[in-house]
Each structure stands twice: as C-alpha cells, then as structure tokens.
N, C-alpha and C positions, 0 to 999 in steps of 0.2 A: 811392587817397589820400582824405581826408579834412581839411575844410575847418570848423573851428568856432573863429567871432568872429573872421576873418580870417586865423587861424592853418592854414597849409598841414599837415597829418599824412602823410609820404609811405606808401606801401604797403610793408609788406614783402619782400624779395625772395622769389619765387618759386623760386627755383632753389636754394637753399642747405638741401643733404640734412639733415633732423632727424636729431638723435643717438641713435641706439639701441643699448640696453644698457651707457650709461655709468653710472656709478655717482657717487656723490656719497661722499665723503668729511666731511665734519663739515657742520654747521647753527650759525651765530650768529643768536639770536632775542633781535631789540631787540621787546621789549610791556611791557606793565602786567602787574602779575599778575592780574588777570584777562583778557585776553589771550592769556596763556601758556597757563592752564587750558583752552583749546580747542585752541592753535595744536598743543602737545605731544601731547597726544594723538592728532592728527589726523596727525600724524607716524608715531606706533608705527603706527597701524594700514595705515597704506599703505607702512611697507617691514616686508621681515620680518627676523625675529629677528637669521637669520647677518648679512644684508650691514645692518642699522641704522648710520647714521653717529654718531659724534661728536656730541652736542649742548652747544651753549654758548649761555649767554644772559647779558645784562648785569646788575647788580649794581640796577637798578630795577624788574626783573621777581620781588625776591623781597624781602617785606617780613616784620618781625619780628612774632612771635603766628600765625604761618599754621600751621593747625590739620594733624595725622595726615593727613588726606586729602590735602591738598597736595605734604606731602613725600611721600606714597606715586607721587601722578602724577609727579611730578618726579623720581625715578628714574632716576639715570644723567645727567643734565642736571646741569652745572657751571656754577657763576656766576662771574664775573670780575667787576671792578670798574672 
C-alpha cells in the first residue's frame, strides 16, 4: 500500500489471475481532437486488422474545417453526440 497526504492506497490483490487472450470489443474515446490524433492511432497500431474493435468517440473530439489528414486517421471511428 501506499500512503500519500494521509490518504491510505491499498495494494492490489495479488492472487486475482490476469486475463489472457480476452479481446475487447468496442473503444469510446472522450479527447480533444488533438488528443484523438494520437490516441487512435496508437490504437490501430497495437491491435491488428482481423480482431480491431469498434471505435466511438464523442461529438467534442471532432471539430468542423479538420483538414484530409484528419479524416484519413479517423477512419472507421464514429462520432456520437
């Protein structure tokens, strides 16, 4: 555990098996759009093509005049509002 400005942090439990070989199903990414411009792509590049999930980000991560480059990274990524 960990103790900072009298606030007690307990330790993690030790015993509870990490999950391997779960798969993630969709991404909602609350950012700015610049933000986004790093978070996404840091995404494709660490899953691959077949198993890529779903990406959804909020209707603040996409601002109007965002140039060719932008919508090319944003690819596949759905905004909501």
């Amino acid at each position: 555990s960990v103790t900072i400005a009298g606030l007690t942090i307990p330790a993690p439990p030790s015993d509870v098996p990490a999950a391997t070989g779960s798969s993630v199903d969709a991404v909602y990414i609350v950012a700015t759009q610049s933000q986004l411009t790093l978070i996404k792509p840091m995404i494709d590049m660490a899953t691959s093509s077949r198993g890529k999930p779903a990406m959804y980000a909020s209707s603040r991560s996409y601002q109007a005049g965002a140039g060719p480059d932008f919508r090319l990274e944003m690819e596949g990524l759905q905004f909501s509002d």
